[in-house]
N, C-alpha and C positions, 0 to 999 in steps of 0.2 A: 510253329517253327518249321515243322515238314513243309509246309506250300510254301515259305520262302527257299528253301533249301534247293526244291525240285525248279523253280523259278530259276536262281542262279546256275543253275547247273545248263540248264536247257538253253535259258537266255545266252549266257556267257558263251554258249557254243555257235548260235543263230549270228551273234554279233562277231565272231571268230572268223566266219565267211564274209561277211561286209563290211568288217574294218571298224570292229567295238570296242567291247574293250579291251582286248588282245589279238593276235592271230593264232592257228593252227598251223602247222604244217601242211602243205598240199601235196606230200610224198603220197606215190600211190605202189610205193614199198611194201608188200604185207611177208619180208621175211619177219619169226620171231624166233622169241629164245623160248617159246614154249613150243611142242611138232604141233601140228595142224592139225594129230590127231586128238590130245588134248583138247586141244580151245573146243573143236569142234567134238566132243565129245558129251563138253563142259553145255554148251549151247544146248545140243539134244536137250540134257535131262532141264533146262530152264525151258523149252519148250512144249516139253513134255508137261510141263506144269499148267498148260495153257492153251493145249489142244486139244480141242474136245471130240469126242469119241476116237480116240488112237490115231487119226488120218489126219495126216497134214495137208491145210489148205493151203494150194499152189498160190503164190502171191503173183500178180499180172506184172510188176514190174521182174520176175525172176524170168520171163520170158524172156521181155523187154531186155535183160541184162545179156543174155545166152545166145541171143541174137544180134544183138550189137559189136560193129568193130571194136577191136582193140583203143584203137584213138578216140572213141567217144566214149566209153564204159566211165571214164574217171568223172567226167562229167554227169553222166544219169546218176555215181552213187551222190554227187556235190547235191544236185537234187533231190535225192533219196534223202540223204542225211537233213537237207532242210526242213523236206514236211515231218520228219523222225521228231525236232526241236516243233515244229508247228503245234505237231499233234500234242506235246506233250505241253507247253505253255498253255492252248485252250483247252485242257482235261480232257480231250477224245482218247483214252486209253481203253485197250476194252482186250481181254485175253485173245480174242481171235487177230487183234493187229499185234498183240506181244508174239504171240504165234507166225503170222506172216512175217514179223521183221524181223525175227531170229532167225526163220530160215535164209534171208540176205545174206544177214551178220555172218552166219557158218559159213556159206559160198565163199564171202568178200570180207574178212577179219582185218578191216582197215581202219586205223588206231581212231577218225572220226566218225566211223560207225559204232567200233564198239565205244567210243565216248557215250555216243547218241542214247545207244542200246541200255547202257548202263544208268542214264539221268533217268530214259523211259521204267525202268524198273525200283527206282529208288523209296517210293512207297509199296511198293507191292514185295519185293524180295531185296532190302539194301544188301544182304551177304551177295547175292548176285551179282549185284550192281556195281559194285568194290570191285570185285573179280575180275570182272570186263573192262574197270576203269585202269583198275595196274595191269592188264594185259595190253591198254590200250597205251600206256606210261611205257612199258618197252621198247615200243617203236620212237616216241620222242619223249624222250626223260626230263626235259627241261623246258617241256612245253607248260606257260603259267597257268592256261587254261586247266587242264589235265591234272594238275598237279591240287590246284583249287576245287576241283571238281570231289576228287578224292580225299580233302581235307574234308567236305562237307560231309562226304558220304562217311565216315567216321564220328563227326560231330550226331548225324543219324542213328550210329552204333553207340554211344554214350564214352566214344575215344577222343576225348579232349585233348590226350597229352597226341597222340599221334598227328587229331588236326592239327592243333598250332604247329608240329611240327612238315606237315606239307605245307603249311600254308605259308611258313616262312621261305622253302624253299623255294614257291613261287616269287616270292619278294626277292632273293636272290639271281633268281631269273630275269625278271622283272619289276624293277624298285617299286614302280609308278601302277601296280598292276592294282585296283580296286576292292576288283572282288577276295583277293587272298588277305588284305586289311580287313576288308568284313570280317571275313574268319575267324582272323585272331581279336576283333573286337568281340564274337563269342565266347572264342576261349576265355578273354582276360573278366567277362560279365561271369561266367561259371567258375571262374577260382576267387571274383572276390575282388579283381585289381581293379576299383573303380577310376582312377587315373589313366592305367595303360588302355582300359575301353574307350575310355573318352577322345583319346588322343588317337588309337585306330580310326575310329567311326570319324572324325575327322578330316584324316589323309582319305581313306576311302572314299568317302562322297566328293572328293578333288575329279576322282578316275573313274566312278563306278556309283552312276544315282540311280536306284531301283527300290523295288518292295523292302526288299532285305536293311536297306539304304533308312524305309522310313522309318521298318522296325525299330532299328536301333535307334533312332533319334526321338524316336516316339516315350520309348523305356528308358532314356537316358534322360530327359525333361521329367518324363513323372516323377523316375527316382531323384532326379535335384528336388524337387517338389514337396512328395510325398514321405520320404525316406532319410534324407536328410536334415541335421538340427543347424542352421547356418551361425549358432552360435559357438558351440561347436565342433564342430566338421569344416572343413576346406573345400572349396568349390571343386569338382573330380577332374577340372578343367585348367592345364595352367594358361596363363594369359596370354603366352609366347603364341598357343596355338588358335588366338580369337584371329589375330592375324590371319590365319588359313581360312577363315570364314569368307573373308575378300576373291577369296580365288575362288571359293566356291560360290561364289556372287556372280563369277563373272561367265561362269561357266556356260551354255549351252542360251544364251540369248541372241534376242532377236536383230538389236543392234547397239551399239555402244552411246548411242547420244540420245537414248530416252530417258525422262527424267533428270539430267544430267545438274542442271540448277539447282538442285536439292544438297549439292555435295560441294558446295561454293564459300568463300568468307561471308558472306552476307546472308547468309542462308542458315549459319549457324547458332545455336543458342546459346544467350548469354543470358545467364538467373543475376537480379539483382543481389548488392552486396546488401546487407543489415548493418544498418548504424549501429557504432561502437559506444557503447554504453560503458562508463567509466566503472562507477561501481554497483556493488547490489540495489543499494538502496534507490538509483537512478534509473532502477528499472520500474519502479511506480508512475514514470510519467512516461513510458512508451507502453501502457496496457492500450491505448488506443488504437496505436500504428502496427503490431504486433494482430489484433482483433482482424483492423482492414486487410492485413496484409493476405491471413492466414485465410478472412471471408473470400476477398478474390482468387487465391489460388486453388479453394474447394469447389467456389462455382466455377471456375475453369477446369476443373477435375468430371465434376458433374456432365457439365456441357462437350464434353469428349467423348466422355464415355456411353452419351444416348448416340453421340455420332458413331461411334466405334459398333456398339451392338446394330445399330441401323445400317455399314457397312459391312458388317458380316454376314446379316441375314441377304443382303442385294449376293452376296460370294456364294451362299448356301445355296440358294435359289439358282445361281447359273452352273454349278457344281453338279446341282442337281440334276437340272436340265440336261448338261450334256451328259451325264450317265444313262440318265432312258433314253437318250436319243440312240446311244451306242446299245444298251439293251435291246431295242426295237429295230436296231439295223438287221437288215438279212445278211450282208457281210461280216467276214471276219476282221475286227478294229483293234487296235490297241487304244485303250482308256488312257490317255496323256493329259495327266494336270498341268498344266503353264504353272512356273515358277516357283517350284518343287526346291531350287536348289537355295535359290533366294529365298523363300520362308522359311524355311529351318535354319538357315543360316541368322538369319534376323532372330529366328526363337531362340537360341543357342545365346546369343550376344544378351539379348534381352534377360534370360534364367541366369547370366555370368554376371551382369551389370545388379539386377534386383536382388541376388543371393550377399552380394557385396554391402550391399545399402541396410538388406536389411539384417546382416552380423552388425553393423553398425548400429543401427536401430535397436535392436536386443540387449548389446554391451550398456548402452547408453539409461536404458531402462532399468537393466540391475543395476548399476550403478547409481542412478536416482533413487531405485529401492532401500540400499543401502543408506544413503544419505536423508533420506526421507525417514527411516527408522530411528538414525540417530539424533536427526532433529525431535522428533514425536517425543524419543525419549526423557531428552532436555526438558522439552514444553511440563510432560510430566511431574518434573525434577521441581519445576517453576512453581505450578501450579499446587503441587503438595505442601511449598515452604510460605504460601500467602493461604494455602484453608488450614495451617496451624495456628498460623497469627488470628485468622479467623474464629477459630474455634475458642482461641485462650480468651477473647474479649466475650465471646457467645457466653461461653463459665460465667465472667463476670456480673452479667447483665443478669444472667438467669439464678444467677446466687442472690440479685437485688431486689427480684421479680419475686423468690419462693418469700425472702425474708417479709415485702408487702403481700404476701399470702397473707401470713400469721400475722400481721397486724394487723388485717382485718377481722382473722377468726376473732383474735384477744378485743377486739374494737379498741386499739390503743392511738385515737386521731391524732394526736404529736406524732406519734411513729410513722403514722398512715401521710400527714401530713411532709413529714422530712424526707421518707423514702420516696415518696412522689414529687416532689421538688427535685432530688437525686437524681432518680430515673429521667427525669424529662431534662435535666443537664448536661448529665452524662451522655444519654440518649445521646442527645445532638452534638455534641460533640464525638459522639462514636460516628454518626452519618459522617459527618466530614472527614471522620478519619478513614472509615471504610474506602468510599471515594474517590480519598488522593491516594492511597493501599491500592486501589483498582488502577488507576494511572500509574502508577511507578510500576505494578504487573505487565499493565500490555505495555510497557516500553521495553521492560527486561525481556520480556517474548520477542519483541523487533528484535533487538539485538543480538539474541540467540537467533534465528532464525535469520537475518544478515549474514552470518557467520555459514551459515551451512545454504544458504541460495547461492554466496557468492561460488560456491563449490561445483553448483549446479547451471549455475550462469554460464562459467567456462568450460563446461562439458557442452552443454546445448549450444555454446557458440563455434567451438569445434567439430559437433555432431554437424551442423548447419552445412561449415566448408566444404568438409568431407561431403557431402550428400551434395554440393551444388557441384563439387569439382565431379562427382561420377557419374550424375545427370545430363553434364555438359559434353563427356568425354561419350556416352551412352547414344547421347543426339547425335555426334559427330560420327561414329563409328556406322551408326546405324541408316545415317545419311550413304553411307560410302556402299553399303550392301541396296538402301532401297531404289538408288540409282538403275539397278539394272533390272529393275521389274519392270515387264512390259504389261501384264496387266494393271486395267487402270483398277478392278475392284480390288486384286489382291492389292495395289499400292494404297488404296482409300484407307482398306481395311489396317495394316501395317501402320500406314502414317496415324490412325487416329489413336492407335494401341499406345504408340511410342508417345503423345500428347497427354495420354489418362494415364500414364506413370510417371511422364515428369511431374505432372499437375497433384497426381497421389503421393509422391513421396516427398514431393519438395512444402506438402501441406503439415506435415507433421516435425520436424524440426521447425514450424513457425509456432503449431500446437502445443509444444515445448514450454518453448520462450513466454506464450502468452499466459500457460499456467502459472510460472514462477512470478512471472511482474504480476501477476494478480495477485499471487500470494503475500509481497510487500506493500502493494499498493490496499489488498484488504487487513493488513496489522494497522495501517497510518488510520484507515477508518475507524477501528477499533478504538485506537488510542484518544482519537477523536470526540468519538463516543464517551468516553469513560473522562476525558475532560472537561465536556459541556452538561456530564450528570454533574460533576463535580459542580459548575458553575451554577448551575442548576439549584441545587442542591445549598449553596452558599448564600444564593439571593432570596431561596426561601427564608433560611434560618436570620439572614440580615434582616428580612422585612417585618418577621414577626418581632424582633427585637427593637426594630423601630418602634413600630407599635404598639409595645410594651412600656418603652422609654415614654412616649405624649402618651400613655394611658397614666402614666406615673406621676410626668410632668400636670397633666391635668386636674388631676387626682390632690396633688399638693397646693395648686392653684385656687380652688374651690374649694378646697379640705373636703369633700365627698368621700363617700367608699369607691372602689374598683366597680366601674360599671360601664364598660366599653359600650364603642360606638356601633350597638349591633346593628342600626337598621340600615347601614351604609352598604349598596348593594345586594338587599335581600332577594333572594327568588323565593315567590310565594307558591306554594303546591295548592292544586284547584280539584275541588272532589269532581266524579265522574257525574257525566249526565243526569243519571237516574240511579245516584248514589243513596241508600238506605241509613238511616242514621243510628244510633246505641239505643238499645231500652237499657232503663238502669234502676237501681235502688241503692239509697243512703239515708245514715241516722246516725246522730250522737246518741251514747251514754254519758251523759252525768257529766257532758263537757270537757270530758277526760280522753275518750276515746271515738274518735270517729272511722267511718266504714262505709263504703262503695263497691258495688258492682256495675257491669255492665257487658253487654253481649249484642253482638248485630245478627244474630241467628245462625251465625257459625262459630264464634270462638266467645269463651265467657273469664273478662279479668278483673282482677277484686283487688283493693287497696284497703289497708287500713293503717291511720294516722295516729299516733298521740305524743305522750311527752318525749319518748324516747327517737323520734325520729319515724320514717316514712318506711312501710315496707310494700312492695307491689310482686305482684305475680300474675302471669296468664293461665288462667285451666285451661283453652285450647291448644298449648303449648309452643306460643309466639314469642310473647316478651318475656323479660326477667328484669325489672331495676331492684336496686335497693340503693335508699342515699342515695340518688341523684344518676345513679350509672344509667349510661346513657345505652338504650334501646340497639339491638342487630341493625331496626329499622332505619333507623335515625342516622347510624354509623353509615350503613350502606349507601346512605343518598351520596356520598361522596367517593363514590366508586370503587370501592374496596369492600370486600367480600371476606369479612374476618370475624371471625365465632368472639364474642364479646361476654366477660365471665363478670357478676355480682362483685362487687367491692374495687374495681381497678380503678375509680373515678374520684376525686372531691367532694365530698359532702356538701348539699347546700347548704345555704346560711339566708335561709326566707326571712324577708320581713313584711309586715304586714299593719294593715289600718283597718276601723270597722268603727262608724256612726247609725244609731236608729234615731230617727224624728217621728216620735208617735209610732204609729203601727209600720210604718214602713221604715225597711234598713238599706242602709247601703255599703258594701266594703271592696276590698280592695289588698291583693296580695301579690309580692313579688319575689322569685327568686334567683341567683346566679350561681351557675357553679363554672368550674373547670375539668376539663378531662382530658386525659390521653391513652393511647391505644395500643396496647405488644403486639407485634408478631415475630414469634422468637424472639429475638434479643435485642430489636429494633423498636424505637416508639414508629407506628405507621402515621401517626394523625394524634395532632391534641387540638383544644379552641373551649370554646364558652358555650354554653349555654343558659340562654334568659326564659323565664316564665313569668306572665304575669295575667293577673285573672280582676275581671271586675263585674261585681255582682249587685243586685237591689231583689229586695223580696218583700213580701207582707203576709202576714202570715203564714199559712202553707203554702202562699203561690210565691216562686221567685224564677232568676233566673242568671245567667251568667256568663259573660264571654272571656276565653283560654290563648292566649297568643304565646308559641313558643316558639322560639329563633337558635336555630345553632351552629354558631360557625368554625369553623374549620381554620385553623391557623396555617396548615401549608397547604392548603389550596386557594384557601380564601373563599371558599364558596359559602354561603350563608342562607339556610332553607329556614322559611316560615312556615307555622301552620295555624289558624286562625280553626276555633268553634265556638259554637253557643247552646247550650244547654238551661234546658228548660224543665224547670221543678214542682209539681204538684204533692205536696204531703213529702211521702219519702219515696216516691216512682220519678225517675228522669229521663229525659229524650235528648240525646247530645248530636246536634248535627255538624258538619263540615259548612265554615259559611267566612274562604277567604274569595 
């Protein structure tokens, strides 16, 4: 803050001589209200501070003054007191010229000498420098310059309440004075008053654009930025004074008719409106137009914003440039940015309009949060009152399921037989019921959910207005300040900034809209879904019961037993290339009890038959049947992956033939069962299975072919497998041979 301080103070005095931002007095009056022996007493010991080895160096213009008439003197000190502001704006300060221009000062205690005297000293001794400034305040009391001078030099001393008040009374001086608005734009940034800064640093940059000028605008954007919650907080800025930003637009260019087209009816931005969509639910058929909308104003976001960085780096680059060109001068230059007044002005408008948008943005957000919560909660509410319904049928099923446990343990086939009839009725009728239970769910979800979009619909389409009316208002504002840049890079840069906000902000009220229509438009899917399992679901269970019915009709037609139309669509499984066949052994006892092994060099399974029915087991730990239950293996071929438990299935009901003619025999056996499949409390799959086997032997040599088919009632899928097994004594060889 010191190097702007000493800046204003010097500057404001150099521009006091040629018509800056204020004037001086040009009395060359040096009565005071202090004697002369004073001031000059006061000077010594500041000089004293500064002169090295005790001896004061004779300064060449003290000559210069001593010798000069009367009628020219006022004029060498006018020049005197310029290089005073020279020296101290390019930092040539150095104790042997504090030394030389004190001794002037003492000679000639002329109110803008000691001005001079006083800026020159304000880093090295501000108590000093004070001193010289209110001695220099004596001679014109109501000088704005003078008065700002000493306001700063205070702000230096850590006297807030004192500057503001010089600095006011330069404003009473001079309404329109710049630099004393600076002032109290510090003071009101050190007490807190984020508003009264805002609204200083304003009017000042009207009268008075310098260093000090960018400080504040610099730290009044971050703090919008950085320090502020715009949900919130209140912009520090009220809008009365974005208006003033015009004038500081207009200030200090080069001519009035550049760019001027930019600020025209036709030149202004108009956002399209968004189709009025009646209710919630009519927002599932603009998920489309809402998508397109929302895609092109992101790639237009995108596509500004490589121009914009590409615009600023070409600004960087000549920014650049002319700083070392003016570092590498041998002259003394002033560093002058073009269009200083104009981009801060446009930054200003820009941090007023985007702080605006996006309280609105924020409000809009919690308030979705809120309603988002309490939709979730519903859905909830929903969803716990259909998995009790759930759960009370799951009991039933599984009460039906323990009870054909123990009917298997006890081997009670009426029981085994009725509870399985049960289940596979019940069953399917719980599928259907589950189903249309799923359907009536996600509809009751639409309708909650209708209930709290349409809440969300009319904020988002509120949010939308708001956002297009301040975008528009933003354009048009911002057209009226880019009018008067004369550079073409800063205008490049400027115009493309003001493109990637409207493009940015005008994408996210369509972001909005396109979430919630998806949200409606993904329940109708849903519903959708849960009606065509339903349908699904209905034409399985019709088809089997067709089928059922001509198995029955048939069945009575013929008087036959139940013995479906298995081979209608079978798919045959084909062993592999260089498939290995079973080695095996089998033997009766006593005709009573028969027994088989068999193993292909990795897993070994053993059967043994007799009055009481069939029992099977694998030692490698693959299958498990008993009574007909049907194989992991067998189940899976129909794409279901369900752990399959002993006793869940129909018992066969084999029947069988068998002729020997002399030493050679021939027989011939078949069987059918029925099965179906839990998981949880669902049948997953029932259907038939057929076996039938036919053999010829002579003696110890025979042999035998195996065809099993099992089809699947709700897929309809129906797998074959075909072998033939070949018997010497009691050693068998069972190959694959469909």
């Amino acid at each position: 803050m010191r190097k702007y301080i000493c800046y204003i103070l010097t500057l404001a005095l150099l521009f006091s001589l040629f018509g800056g931002c204020s004037r001086i007095g040009n009395s060359t009056n040096t009565v005071t209200h202090q004697s002369d022996k004073q001031i000059s007493a006061q000077i010594d010991s500041i000089i004293a501070k500064y002169d090295k080895g005790g001896k004061f160096t004779e300064s060449p213009i003290m000559d210069e003054l001593k010798k000069s008439d009367k009628a020219d003197r006022p004029e060498l000190l006018m020049d005197f007191a310029d290089d005073m502001a020279k020296a101290q704006f390019f930092g040539l300060i150095s104790d042997e010229i504090l030394a030389m221009v004190g001794q002037v000062v003492k000679e000639y205690p002329h109110p803008l000498l000691l001005n001079n005297y006083g800026a020159m000293l304000t880093e090295v001794s501000p108590e000093d420098g004070l001193y010289l400034l209110l001695q220099a305040l004596e001679y014109e009391p109501a000088n704005p310059v003078l008065l700002t001078n000493i306001a700063n030099m205070y702000i230096e001393l850590d006297d807030f309440g004192a500057a503001e008040r010089y600095a006011k009374e330069a404003l009473v001086s001079t309404p329109d004075f710049g630099a004393a608005y600076q002032v109290l734009t510090t003071c009101h940034l050190k007490n807190g008053n984020s508003i009264m800064a805002s609204e200083t640093m304003v009017k000042s940059a009207k009268h008075c654009f310098n260093e000090l000028t960018i400080y504040h605008f610099e730290n009044f954007l971050d703090a919008v930025e950085d320090q502020l919650d715009p949900k919130e907080d209140e912009y520090p800025l009220h809008e009365e004074f974005i208006k003033e930003l015009y004038y500081i637009a207009k200030e200090n260019v080069d001519t009035m008719d550049v760019n001027q087209n930019i600020d025209i009816p036709e030149a202004q931005l108009t956002l399209r409106n968004i189709p009025n969509v009646g209710s919630a639910d009519d927002l599932r058929h603009y998920v489309d137009y809402f998508d397109a909308e929302h895609g092109k104003t992101w790639s237009a976001f995108l596509h500004f914003e490589d121009e914009y960085l590409e615009y600023q780096m070409i600004l960087d680059e000549e920014e650049d440039e002319e700083k070392e060109r003016q570092e590498n001068s041998d002259a003394l230059v002033f560093h002058i940015e073009k269009n200083l007044r104009q981009r801060y002005a446009f930054e200003v408008l820009r941090s007023f309009y985007l702080f605006k948008i996006e309280k609105e943005k924020l409000n809009l957000e919690e308030a979705f949060e809120t309603i988002d919560s309490d939709m979730e909660l519903e859905y909830d509410d929903i969803q716990d009152k259909y998995n009790k319904l759930d759960m009370i049928d799951a009991e039933y099923m599984n009460n039906l399921k323990v009870q054909l446990d123990k009917a298997y343990e006890t081997a009670n086939l009426n029981k085994i037989n009725q509870l399985t009839d049960q289940i596979m009725e019940e069953g399917t009728a719980l599928n259907i019921k589950l189903a249309e239970r799923e359907v009536e769910k996600e509809k009751e979800i639409l309708k909650s959910e209708l209930f709290f979009v349409q809440k969300m619909k009319d904020k988002a389409y509120t949010y939308y207005g708001n956002t297009k009316q301040s975008l528009e208002e933003y354009w048009l504002r911002a057209g009226g300040i880019l009018k008067y840049v004369t550079n073409e890079n800063v205008f490049n840069t400027l115009d493309a900034q003001l493109r990637v906000d409207v493009n940015y902000y005008m994408s996210d009220p369509l972001d909005k809209l396109l979430g919630i229509s998806s949200t409606v438009s993904g329940q109708h899917r849903d519903i959708e879904m849960a009606q065509t399992n339903l349908e699904n679901m209905k034409d399985i269970i019709a088809g089997y019961e067709l089928e059922k019915q001509k198995r029955e009709e048939e069945k009575q037609r013929t008087g036959e037993k139940l013995e479906p139309e298995m081979e209608e669509g079978v798919i045959s499984t084909y062993p592999e290339k260089n498939a290995v066949g079973d080695l095996g052994v089998e033997f009766d006892l006593f005709d009573m009890i028969s027994a088989s092994g068999q193993t292909d060099g990795k897993d070994f399974s053993l059967e043994v038959s007799g009055n009481l029915g069939i029992l099977k087991g694998t030692i490698g730990g693959k299958t498990i049947t008993e009574k007909g239950v049907v194989s992991k293996e067998a189940y899976t071929t129909a794409g279901v992956d369900v752990e399959i438990k002993p006793g869940e299935l129909i018992p066969i009901k084999p029947k069988g033939a068998g002729k020997v003619l002399g030493k050679i025999s021939f027989g011939a056996n078949e069987s059918v069962s029925r099965y179906n499949v839990m998981s949880g409390n669902k049948i997953t799959d029932y259907g038939t299975i057929r076996t039938s086997e036919r053999s010829v032997g002579a003696g110890l040599v025979g042999g035998s072919s195996q065809t099993t088919i099992r089809r699947s009632h709700m897929t309809g899928v129906a797998i074959k497998n075909k072998s033939i097994k070949y018997k010497f004594a009691f050693l068998t060889y069972t190959v694959p041979n469909n």
